[in-house]
Structures are given as structure tokens and as C-alpha cells.
C-alpha positions in Angstrom: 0.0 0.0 0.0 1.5 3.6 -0.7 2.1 5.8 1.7 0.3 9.4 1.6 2.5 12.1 0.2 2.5 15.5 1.8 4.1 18.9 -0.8 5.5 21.0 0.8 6.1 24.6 -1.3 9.1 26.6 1.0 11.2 24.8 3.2 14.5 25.6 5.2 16.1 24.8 8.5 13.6 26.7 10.5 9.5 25.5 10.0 10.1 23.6 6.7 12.6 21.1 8.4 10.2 20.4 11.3 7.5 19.8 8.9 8.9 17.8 6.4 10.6 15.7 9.9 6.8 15.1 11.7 5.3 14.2 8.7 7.5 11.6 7.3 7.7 10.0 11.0 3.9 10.0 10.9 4.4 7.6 7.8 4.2 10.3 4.9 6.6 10.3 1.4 7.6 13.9 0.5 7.8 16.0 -2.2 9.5 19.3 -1.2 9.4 22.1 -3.2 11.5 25.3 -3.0 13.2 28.6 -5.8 16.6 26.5 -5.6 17.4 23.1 -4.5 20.3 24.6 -2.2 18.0 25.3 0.5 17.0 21.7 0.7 19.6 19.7 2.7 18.4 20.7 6.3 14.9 19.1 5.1 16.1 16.1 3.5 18.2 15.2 6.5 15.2 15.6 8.9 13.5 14.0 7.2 15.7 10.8 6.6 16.5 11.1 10.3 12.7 10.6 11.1 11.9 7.8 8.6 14.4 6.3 6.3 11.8 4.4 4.8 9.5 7.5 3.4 10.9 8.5 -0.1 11.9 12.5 -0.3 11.9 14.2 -3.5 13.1 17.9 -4.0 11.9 19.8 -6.3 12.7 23.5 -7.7 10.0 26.3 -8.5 9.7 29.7 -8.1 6.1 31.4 -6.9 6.1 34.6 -8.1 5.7 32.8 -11.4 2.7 30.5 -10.9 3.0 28.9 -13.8 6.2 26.8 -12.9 4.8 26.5 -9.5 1.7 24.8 -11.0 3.9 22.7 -12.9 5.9 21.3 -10.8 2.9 19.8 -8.4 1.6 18.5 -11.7 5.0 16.5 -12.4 5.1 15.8 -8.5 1.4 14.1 -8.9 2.4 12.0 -12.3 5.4 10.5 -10.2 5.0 10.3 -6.8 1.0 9.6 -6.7 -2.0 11.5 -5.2 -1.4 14.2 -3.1 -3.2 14.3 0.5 -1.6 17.2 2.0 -0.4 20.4 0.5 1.5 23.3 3.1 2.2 25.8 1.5 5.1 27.7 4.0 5.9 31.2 2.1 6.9 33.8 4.0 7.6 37.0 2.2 10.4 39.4 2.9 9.4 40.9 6.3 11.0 44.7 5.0 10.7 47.6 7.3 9.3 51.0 5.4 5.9 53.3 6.2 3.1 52.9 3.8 4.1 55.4 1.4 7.4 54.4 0.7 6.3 51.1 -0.8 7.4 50.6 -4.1 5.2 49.1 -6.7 7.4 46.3 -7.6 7.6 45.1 -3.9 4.2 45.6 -3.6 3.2 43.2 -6.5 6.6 41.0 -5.5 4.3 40.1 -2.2 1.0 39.8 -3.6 2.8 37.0 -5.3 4.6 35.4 -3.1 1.8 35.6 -0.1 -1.7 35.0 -2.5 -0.9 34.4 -6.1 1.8 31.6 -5.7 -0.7 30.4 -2.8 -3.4 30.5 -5.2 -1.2 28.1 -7.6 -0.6 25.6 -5.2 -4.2 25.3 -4.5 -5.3 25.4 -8.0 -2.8 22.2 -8.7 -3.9 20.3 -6.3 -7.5 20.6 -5.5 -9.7 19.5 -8.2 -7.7 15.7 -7.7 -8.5 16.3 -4.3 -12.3 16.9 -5.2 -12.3 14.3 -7.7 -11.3 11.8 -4.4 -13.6 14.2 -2.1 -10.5 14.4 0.5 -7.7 16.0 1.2 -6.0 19.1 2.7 -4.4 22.7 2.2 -3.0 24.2 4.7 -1.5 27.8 4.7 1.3 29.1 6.8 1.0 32.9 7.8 0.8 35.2 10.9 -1.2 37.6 12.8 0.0 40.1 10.5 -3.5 38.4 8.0 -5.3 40.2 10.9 -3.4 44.2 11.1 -2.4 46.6 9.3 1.0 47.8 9.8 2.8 51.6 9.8 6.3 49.9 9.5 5.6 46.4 7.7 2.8 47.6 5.5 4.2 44.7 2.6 4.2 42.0 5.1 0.7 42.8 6.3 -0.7 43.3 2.8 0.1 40.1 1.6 -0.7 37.8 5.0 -4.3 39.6 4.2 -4.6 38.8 0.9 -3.4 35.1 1.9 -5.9 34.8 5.0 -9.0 35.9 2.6 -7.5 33.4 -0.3 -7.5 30.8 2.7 -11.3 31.5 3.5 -13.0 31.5 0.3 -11.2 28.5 -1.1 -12.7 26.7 2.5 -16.1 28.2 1.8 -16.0 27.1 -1.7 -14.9 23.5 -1.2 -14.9 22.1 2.1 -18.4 20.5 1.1 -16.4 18.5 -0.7 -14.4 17.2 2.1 -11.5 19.3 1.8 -9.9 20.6 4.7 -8.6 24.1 4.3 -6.5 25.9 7.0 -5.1 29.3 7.7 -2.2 28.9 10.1 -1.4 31.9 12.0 1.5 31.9 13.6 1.7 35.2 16.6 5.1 34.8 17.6 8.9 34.3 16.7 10.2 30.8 15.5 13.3 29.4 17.6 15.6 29.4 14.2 19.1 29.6 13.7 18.2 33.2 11.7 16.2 34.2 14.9 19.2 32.6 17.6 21.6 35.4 16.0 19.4 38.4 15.9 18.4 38.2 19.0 21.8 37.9 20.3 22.5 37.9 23.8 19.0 38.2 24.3 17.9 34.8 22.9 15.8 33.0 25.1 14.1 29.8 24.1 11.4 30.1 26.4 9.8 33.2 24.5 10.0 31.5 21.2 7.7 28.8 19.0 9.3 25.9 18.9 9.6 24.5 15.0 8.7 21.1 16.7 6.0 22.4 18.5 4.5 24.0 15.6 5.0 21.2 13.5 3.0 18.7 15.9 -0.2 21.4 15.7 -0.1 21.2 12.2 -0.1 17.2 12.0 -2.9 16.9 15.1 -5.2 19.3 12.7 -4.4 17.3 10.2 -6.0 14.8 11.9 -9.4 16.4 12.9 -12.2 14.5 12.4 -14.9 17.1 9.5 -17.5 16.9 12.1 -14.9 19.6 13.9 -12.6 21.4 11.5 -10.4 24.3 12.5 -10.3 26.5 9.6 -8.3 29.0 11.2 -5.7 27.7 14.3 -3.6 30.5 16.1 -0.3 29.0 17.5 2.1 30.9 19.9 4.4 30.2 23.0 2.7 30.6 26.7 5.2 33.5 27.2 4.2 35.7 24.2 2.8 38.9 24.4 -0.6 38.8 22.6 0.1 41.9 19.6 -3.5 42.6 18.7 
């Protein structure tokens, strides 16, 4: 019997690794998708390190051009098999200016990263999913889908745009018995990016762990439909709520 496969579209050593790591020990193969394939070794280790015996694939595509993106999960499905699970882990560049000094290219750079590369993903894999009348999408973001922002106005634009994507996909076709989720994330993750800018001042305790994270992720996974969570907020006992 073949195992379930679980894509994962952006992946690293921070959230991607622990993803890619619970899911294969929970008996999933892996396709893992990211722009270049260099960014791929912390994933592919955790996840041999969790289950030697799910097969890991990696994959290249870039997101702010939804065509390759689409692609890719096609080629994924023609040689892997059906796809169950689909995270789609983006997070665009979290760049510091007020509202009026955004650019229009960084604006529209966002919009594809955050909703229109989302909106590919989706688009590739759920109409098998409907076909089979199960599966799940699930959608990485942060609070920021919930405020606007005087000093990250890009970041917030595009976790909005990916919270209401998130939404009406779910209203559209969870009749169908897919399982849509929009992930928000209200805190730091404990990273190795995160470890050195916080310096001297890195404290575990006040961060999400990766594993931690990862674990909510697989236990919505496996929510009976009588009780979906369409949205799940995640942070660390010692975080200071921001909204």
C-alpha cells in the first residue's frame, strides 16, 4: 500500500525542516518544493532522520511565477502519486518602510509570493483532491493576515490577501471534504536566523518551537470534518498577545 504524500512549497532549516521531519515520521513520502534546490539539505536530512523508509523528492519552482509552480505539483502528482496534503510555507520578505514608501514592484513582488503563488498551489492540487472528495491545504502565515502595519505595510498586505484566499477556497470547497487551514503563527520561531538576531538576548522560552509547531499542524491534520479548524492561532505561553 502507498504511503500518503504531503508537498511542501518553502522549506529551510527553521518551519520547513520540522514539517517535512513530523510528517515523514507520521508515515508520509515527501515532495519538497523550493526557488533553488540549495535550501533543501536541512529538510532532506530531517526528514531521513525521522523515517528512512518515506521517499523524499526535491523539487525546484519559483512562486512569483505561478506557472512553474503549478507545474511542478503537476509533475510531483504524475510520479509520486496522489497528493493528500499540500502546506504551502511562504513567508515574504518581512521589510521595514511606512506605507508610502512602498514601491510598486515590492508591492506586487508580495502579492505574489503571499496570494498568487498560494493561489497556484491550491489550484494544482485541488480538483484531484475533489475528484477523491478528500484532502488538505494548509496555509502558513501570521497575525500580521489580521493588522495593518505603519512599519511592515508589505508584510501585512500580503498575509491579508493570503488569509482571505485561505477563506474562500474553504467556503468554496470544504463541502467537498477538503480541509482548508489558515495557520497563524503570533510569535517568533526558535531558528538559527532568529538565535543570532536576537543575540544575547535569545531565550528559548519566548519563542515557538519549529517542533511544537510542527506537531499542531499534523494533530489538525488529523481532525475528524465533524470539527474542523479553519483557522488555528499557535504561539508560545510566554508571548505577548500583539493585537
Amino acid at each position: 500500500m502507498s504511503k500518503p504524500l504531503c508537498v511542501i512549497v518553502g522549506f529551510g532549516k527553521g518551519l520547513g525542516r520540522a514539517l517535512a521531519a513530523k510528517f515523514a515520521n507520521c508515515g508520509f513520502d515527501l515532495a519538497l518544493i523550493s526557488r533553488s534546490k540549495n535550501n533543501s539539505a536541512a529538510a532532506a536530512e530531517a526528514v531521513a532522520t525521522a523515517n528512512d523508509a518515506s521517499r523524499v523528492r526535491l523539487f525546484c519552482a519559483d512562486v512569483t511565477r505561478p506557472e512553474t509552480l503549478e507545474s511542478t505539483i503537476a509533475t510531483i502528482a504524475q510520479e509520486m502519486g496522489e497528493i493528500d496534503l499540500l502546506i504551502y510555507n511562504i513567508r515574504g520578505n518581512f521589510t521595514a518602510c511606512e506605507p508610502l514608501d512602498m514601491s510598486y514592484d515590492a508591492l506586487e513582488n508580495i502579492y505574489r509570493e503571499e496570494v498568487v503563488g498560494a493561489f497556484a498551489a491550491a489550484k494544482a492540487v485541488l480538483p484531484g483532491m475533489i475528484s477523491r472528495s478528500r484532502g488538505s491545504v494548509f496555509f502558513s502565515s501570521a497575525t500580521a493576515a489580521f493588522r495593518g502595519s505603519s512599519t511592515h505595510p508589505l508584510y501585512a498586505i500580503g498575509k491579508f490577501g493570503l488569509r482571505a484566499l485561505s477563506q474562500s477556497l474553504s467556503k468554496a470547497y470544504a463541502k467537498h471534504g477538503i480541509h482548508i487551514v489558515h495557520f497563524r503563527l503570533d510569535c517568533d520561531l526558535d531558528t538559527p536566523i532568529m538565535r543570532e538576531l536576537y543575540g544575547q538576548d535569545y531565550d528559548p522560552g519566548k519563542l515557538a518551537n519549529p517542533d511544537a509547531v510542527a506537531e499542531s499542524y499534523w494533530l489538525t491534520y488529523q481532525q475528524p470534518g465533524s470539527a474542523w479548524s479553519n483557522e488555528v492561532e499557535l504561539r508560545p505561553y510566554t508571548e505577548g498577545w500583539t493585537y
